[in-house]
N, C-alpha and C positions, 0 to 999 in steps of 0.2 A: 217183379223188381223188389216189391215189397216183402219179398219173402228171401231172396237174397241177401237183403240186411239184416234180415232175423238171424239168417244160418251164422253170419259173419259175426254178429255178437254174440251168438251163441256161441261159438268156435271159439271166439278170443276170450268172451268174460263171459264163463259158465252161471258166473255169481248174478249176472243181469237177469238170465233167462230164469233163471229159480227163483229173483226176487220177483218176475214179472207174472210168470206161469205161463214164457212165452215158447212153449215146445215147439217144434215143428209141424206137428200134429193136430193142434188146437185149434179149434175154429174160433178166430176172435173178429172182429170187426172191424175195419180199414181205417175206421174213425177212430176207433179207439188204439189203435195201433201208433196210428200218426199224434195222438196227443199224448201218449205216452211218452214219445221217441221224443218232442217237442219239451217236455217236462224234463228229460233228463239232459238234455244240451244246457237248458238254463241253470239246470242244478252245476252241470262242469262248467258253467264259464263264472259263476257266483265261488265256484272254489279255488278258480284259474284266480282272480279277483282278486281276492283274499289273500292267497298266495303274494303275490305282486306286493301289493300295499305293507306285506310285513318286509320284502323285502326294500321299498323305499326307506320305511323308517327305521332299516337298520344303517342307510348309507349315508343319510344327512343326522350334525351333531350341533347343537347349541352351545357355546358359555359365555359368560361375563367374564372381560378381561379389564382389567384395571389401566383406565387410560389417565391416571393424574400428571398431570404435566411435572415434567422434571426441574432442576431446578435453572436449567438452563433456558427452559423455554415457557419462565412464569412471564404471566401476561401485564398483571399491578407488582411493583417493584419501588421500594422505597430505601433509603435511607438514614440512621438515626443522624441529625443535621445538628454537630454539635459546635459548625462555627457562630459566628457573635452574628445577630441579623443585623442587613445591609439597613444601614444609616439611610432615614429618610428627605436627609439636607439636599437642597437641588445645587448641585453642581456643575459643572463639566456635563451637557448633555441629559439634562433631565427632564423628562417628558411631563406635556402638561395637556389637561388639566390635571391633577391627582383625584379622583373619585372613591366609591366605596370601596377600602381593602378586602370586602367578601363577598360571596356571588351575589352577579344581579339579582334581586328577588321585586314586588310589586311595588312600584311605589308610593307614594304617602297619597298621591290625587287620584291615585288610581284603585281607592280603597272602595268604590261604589260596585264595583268591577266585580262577579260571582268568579272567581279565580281560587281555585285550592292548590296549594304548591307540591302538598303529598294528599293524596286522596282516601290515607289510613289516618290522618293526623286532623281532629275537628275544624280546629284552627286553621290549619292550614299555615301554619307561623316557621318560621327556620330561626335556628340558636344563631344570635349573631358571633357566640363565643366560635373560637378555635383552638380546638384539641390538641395537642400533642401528642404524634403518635409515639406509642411503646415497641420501637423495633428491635428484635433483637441478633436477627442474622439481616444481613445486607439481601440474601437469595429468596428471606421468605415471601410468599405473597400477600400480598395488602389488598384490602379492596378497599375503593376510594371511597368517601363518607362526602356526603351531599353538604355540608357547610364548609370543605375546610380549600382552600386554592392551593396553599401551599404543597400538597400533596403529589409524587410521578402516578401518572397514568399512563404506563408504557403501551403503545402497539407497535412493536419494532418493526422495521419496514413497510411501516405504511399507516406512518401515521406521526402524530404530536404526542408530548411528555410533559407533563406540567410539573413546574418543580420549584420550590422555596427560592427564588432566586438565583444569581449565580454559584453562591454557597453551595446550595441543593443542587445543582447541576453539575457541579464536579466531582460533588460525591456519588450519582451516579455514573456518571463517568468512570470513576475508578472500576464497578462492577462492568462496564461493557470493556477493560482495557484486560480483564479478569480472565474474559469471557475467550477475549482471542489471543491470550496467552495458551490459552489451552489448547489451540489450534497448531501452535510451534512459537518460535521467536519474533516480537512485534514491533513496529516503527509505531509510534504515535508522533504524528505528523501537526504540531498546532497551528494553526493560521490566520493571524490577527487582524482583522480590520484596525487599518489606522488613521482613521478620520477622527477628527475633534467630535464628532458626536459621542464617540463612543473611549473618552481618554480618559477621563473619570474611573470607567469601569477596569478599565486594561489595570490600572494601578492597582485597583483594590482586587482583582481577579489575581495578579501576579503573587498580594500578599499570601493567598487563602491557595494558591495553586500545590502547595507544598502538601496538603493536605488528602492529595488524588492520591498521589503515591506513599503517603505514612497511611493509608486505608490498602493499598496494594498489597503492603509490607506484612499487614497485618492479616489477612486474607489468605494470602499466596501461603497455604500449607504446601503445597508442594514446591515453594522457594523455583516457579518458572521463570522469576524477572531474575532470577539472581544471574551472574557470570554472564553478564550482559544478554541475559535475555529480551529485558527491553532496554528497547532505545528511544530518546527522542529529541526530534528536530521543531526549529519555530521558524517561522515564516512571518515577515510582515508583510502587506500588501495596502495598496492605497489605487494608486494610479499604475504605478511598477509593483513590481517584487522584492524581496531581499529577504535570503535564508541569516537568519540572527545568530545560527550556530554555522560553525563550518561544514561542521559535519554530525553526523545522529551521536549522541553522546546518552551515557548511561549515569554521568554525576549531574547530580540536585543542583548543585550551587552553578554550574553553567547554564541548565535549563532557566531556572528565574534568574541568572544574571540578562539575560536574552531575554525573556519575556518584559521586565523594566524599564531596557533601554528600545523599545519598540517605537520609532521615531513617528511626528504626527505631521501624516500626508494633510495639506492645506490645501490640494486642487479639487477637492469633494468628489473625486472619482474615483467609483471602487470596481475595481477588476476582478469580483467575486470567483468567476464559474471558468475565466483565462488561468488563475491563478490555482483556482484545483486542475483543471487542466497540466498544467505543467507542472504541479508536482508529480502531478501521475506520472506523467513522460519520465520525468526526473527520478521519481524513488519509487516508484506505483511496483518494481520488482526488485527490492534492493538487494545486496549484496554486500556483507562484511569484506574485508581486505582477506579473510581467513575464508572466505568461499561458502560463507554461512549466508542462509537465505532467512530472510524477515517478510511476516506477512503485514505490510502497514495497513492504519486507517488515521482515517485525515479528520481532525476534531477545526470547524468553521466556526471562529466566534465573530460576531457580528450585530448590530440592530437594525442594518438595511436590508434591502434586496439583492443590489449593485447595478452597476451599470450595461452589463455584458449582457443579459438574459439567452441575447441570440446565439450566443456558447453554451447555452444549457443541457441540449439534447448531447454535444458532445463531449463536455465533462461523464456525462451518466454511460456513455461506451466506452469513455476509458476506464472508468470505473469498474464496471461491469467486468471488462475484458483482463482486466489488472485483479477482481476479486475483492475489492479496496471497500469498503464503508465508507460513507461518509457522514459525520456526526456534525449537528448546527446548534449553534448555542446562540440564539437571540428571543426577539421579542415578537408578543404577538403579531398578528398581520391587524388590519384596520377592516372592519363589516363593511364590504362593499365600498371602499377609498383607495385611491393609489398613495395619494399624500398624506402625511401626517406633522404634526407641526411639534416642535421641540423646543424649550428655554435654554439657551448655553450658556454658559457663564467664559468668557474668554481668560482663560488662567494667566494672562499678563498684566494687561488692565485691569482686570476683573468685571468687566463691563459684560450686563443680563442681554441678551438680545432675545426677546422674547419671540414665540413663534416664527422659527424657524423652520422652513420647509424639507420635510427627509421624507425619502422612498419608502413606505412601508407595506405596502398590501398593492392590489386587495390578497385575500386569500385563495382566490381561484382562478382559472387560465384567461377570463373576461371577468368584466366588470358585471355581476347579477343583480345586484340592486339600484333600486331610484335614488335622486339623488332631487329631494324635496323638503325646501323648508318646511317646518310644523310653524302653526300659526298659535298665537296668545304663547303668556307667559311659560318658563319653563324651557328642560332640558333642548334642545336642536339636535346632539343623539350625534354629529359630523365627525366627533373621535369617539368611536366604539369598536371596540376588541372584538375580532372574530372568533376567538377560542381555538384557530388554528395557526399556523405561519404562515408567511408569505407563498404562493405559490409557486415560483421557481426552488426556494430554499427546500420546502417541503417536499416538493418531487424529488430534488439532490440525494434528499435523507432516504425520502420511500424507495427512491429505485434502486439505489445501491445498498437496503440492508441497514439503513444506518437509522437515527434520529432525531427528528427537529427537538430539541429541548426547550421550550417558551419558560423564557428568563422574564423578569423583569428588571429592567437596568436602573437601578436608581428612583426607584417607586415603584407603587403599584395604583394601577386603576381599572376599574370594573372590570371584571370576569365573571364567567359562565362555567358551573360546574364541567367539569372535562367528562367525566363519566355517562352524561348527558347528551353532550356535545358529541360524542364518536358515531352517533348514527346522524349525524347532519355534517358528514367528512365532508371536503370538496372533491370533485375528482381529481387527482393528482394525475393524470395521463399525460401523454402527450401530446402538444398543442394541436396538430394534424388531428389525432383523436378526439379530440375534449371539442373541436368546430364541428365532425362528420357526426357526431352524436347530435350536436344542438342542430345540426343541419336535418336531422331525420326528426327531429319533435318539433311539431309547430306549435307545444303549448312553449318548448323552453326556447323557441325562437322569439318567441312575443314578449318573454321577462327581459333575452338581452336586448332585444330593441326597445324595450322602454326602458331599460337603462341608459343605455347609449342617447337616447331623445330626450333624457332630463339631467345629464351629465354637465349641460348647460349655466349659465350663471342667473339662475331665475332670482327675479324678488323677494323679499322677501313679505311677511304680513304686511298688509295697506294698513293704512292708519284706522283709528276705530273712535278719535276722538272728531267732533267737528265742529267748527264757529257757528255760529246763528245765522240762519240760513238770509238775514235780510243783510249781513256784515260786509263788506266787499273783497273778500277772499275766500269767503263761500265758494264759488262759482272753482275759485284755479283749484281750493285743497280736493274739491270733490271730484273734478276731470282728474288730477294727476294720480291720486289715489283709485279711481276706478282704472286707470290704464294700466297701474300692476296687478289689478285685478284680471285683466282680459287679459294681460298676456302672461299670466301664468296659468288660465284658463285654455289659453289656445294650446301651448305646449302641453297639459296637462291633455286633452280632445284626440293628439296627434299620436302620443302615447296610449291610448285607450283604446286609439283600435285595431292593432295585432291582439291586443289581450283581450277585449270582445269578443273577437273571434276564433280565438282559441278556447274559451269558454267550457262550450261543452267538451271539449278531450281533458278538463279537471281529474275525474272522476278512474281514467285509463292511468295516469301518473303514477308511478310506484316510488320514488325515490321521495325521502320525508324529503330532503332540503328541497327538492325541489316543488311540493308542495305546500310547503311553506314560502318560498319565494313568490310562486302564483298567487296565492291567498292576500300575500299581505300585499303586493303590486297592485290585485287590482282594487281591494281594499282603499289603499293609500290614496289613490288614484280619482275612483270615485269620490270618498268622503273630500278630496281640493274643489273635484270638480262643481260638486252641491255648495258650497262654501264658496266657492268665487261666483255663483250665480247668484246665489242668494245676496254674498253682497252686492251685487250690482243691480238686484231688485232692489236691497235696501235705500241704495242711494238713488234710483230712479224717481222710488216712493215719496222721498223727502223734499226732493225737486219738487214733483210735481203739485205736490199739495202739502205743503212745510207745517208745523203743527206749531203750536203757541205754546210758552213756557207758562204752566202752571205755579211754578217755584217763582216767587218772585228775584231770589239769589241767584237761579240758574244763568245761564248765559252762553249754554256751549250744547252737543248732542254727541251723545258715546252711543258704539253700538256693543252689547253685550249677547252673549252664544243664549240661542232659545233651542228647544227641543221642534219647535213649528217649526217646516218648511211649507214657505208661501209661493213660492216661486212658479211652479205645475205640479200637478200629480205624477210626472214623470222623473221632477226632478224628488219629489216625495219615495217614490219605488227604491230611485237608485241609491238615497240616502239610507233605505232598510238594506238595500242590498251590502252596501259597505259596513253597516253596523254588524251585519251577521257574516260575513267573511272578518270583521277585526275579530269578534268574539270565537269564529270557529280558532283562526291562528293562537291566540290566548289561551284556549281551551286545549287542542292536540299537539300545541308546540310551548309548553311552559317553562319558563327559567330558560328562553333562550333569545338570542336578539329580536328573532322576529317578535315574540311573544311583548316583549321590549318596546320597540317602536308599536304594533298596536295597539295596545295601553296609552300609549302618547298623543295616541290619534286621537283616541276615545274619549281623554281627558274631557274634552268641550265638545257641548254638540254641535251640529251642522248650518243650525237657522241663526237670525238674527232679530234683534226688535233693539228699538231703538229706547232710552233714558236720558230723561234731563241731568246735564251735569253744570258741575262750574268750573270753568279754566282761568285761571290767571293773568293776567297780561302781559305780556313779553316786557322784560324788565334790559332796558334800556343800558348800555353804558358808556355812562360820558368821560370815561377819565383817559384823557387826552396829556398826560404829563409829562414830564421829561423823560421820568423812569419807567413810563412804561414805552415810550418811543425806540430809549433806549435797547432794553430788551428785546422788543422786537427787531431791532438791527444786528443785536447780536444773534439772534437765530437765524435770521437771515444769511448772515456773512459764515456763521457757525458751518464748517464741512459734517456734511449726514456720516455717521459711522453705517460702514455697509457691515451686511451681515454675512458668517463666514460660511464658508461652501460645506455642506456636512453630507 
């Protein structure tokens, strides 16, 4: 056998047998035969190999392609904002409180706090000044600068735009009406909320609206709005409807003659998401008389939510199905609130109705935060800006292509860099969606239920001052003040235990918002619950064994925040544990609300001890006279002004 392989290589490659000395002839040895022959297989398949591999690398090619975004698909987008900035006078719908005009950063009691706000900068300090940016094309890209709010932060469809005002918001505007001219010919469809909240702004928006399209004018090198390329219609809306023009018009002076006389709905119900609805039906495919087809988008101004929500998901299908944007021009949404409260000025009377109740938030499909008074002096934190829109409004913008533009209507108060803010979105999904998700996490099942269980109208701080324990009102101040203690205690127990238990699945979370939500809940939570024990130690203490005033001026007993907790070593644990969940939130979530409220918490520690004080004695008053009888009868008999529906 082995000698028929020999003949056969010999026969085919003479060249083997010569390099071998393998004749036919030759006496060689079987062994050495077999490892020769062995030798030279490995030698052909090392050159089979080689072969091969030169031809992989001739068939795959590497290069760098140049992916910089165009200019139609910049992601920061500004423009130079050359109207007069919005008057800070509260008028017609001005929201209150008015807070710091630039981002939230730490505040002044929360200076004990190791908090750096940039971790390149020693100080840790931010410029309270604001820049001016130098724009010079409406197209170019801007990136947002960490001190300034007035600045857009575009994520088109899917997402918030922060912008100087309303001013700043129709100046971008003009670049998104830019955008889908270039598509073919455009309907911009305006639609005005007309509730008294928001009539102040309609007026002063009407003046500055002139200003969208003298930037069109100016832009449109290739003259696409001209020979009625665009067109547009207004719409007022309140409780009904009413198109302000008869029909889409291409002359200036009928648009803001229309947008002026925009009458104001007095039944405080806003038909937001019926009313995009039916323009869609309406123009969502319009049509010139001349058989020219317009592709509209629908510009919502507003500073509510409305009343419809439950028409939400189907505005966004006719939308969709139509190809339509929708574009929202209002105000922040509220951290975790549905209500927000507003100053009006009644432009008849002139009469302030102060906090007034309007729809604002929250920002997301449920309620995610607690809803917990903070105890001692200072902030309560109940109107704070989410740094997104509301979440029906929001979704309108994201799922149709469009964008929420967060105005501020007539003031400004605290904000949160937006740049910051974009990895702590809300989910904007739909509501089916945004439940089957919380319904598969049982950590984010355990933040909405302790939302929902403290949504409640808890007490607020017990009193911290108290009479001399031998006085005969001892006894009532100290019972009624411990019973707001336990029962914000108990709510406080109820809530803490889905998030107990959720605990250990922390750590699997991936979404920052919502590890920041976990953090600071159970944080918040803990740190009441050591606090309303401890007080209720403190006042047991004093019962039971009352102390004697050293001061002979004292007369009274304050309890002031101690670092001790005397209560149990357990109640000692949980008060570390809260200290080190507020400071983790502070620490991986900075310059953002949660970062905000934990600082507030932290303010004062946990314990108490008690100090001699002196209280005054209720100062009595006898004047029983005619004019003040008087007076009193006429407030009596005086009819309440109600306040208007907004």
């Amino acid at each position: 056998m082995l000698a028929n392989l020999l003949r056969k290589l010999d026969t085919r490659a003479p060249w083997l047998g010569t390099l071998l000395g393998n004749r036919l002839d030759l006496e060689v040895p079987a062994y050495m035969v077999s490892l020769t022959v062995h030798a030279l297989f490995l030698v052909l398949l090392a050159l089979a190999g080689h072969r091969v591999h030169q031809v992989v690398q001739r068939e795959f090619h590497s290069q760098v392609l140049d992916s910089a975004l165009s200019a139609s698909e910049s992601t920061f987008q500004d423009l130079d904002q050359s109207a007069e900035p919005p008057s800070m006078t509260p008028t017609a719908g001005s929201f209150a409180p008015n807070l710091a005009t630039t981002i939230a950063s730490i505040p002044s009691w929360a200076g004990a706090i190791p908090v750096t706000a940039d971790p390149t900068q020693a100080t840790g300090t931010v410029s309270p000044e604001l820049a001016r940016l130098d724009v010079r094309r409406a197209t170019e890209i801007v990136l947002p600068t960490a001190t300034m709010m007035g600045q857009a932060v575009s994520i088109k469809g899917n997402g918030a735009e922060h912008v100087g005002g309303v001013e700043g918001a129709i100046d971008r505007i003009a670049v998104e009406i830019l955008h889908r001219l270039e598509q073919g010919r455009t309907l911009v469809i305006w639609a005005f909320d007309a509730s008294g909240s928001l009539q102040a702004e309609r007026q002063r928006l009407s003046k500055h609206i002139e200003t969208v399209y003298t930037h069109i004018t100016q832009l449109d090198e290739n003259h696409l709005s001209a020979d009625k390329g665009l067109l547009t219609l207004v719409v007022a809306f309140g409780q009904d409807r009413k198109a302000m023009t008869p029909k889409p018009t291409a002359e200036l002076s009928e648009i803001l003659k229309a947008m002026g006389e925009v009458p104001t709905d007095e039944t405080g119900v806003e038909s937001t998401f019926t009313t995009v609805a039916e323009i869609l039906r309406r123009w969502g495919r319009y049509k010139d008389s001349a058989g020219q087809v317009y592709h509209p988008m629908i510009i919502v101004v507003t500073d509510e939510v409305g009343d419809d929500e439950n028409r939400l998901e189907e505005s966004i299908e006719l939308a969709q199905r139509n190809k339509v944007p929708v574009y929202v021009l209002g105000s922040q949404s509220l951290f975790g609130r549905v209500e927000g409260y507003m100053d009006y000025v009644d432009p008849k009377t002139k009469h302030v109705f102060q906090g007034v109740s309007v729809h604002q938030g929250p920002e997301s499909a449920m309620l995610e935060q607690i809803r917990l008074p903070f105890w001692y002096h200072g902030p309560q934190f109940d109107i704070l800006e989410a740094g997104f829109g509301p979440y029906a409004l929001s979704r309108l913008a994201s799922a149709t292509g469009g964008i929420y533009f967060v105005t501020r209507f007539t003031g400004q108060r605290m904000g949160f860099d937006p740049a910051r803010m974009k990895e702590y979105k809300p989910d904007w999904v739909r509501r089916d969606q945004y439940e089957a998700a919380i319904a598969r996490s049982p950590l984010r099942q355990a933040v909405i239920n302790a939302a929902q269980i403290t949504q409640q109208r808890l007490p607020g701080m017990p009193t911290l001052v108290f009479p001399a324990a031998e006085s005969p009102e001892f006894k009532e101040v100290m019972a009624a003040n411990q019973a707001k203690a336990e029962r914000t205690a108990y709510t406080v127990d109820e809530a803490l235990g889905p998030i107990t238990a959720a605990a250990k699945l922390r750590d699997r979370e991936t979404s920052r918002r919502w590890q920041a939500h976990f953090d600071l809940v159970r944080g918040r939570l803990l740190a009441m619950k050591v606090r309303c024990y401890e007080y209720n130690w403190a006042c047991a203490r004093i019962k039971k064994d009352p102390p004697r005033f050293k001061n002979p001026k004292a007369n009274a007993w304050r309890l002031v925040p101690d670092t001790a907790i005397r209560y149990s070593e357990k109640a000692a644990a949980a008060a570390r544990d809260a200290d080190r969940l507020l400071h983790r939130v502070i620490q991986e979530h900075p310059d953002t609300p949660w970062a905000l409220l934990a600082q507030r918490e932290l303010k004062d520690p946990f314990g108490f001890k008690w100090v001699e004080t002196y209280m005054p004695p209720p100062q009595r008053n006898d004047n029983n006279g005619e004019a003040a009888q008087r007076k009193k009868r006429n407030m009596t008999e005086a009819k309440p002004l109600v306040p208007p529906k907004l």
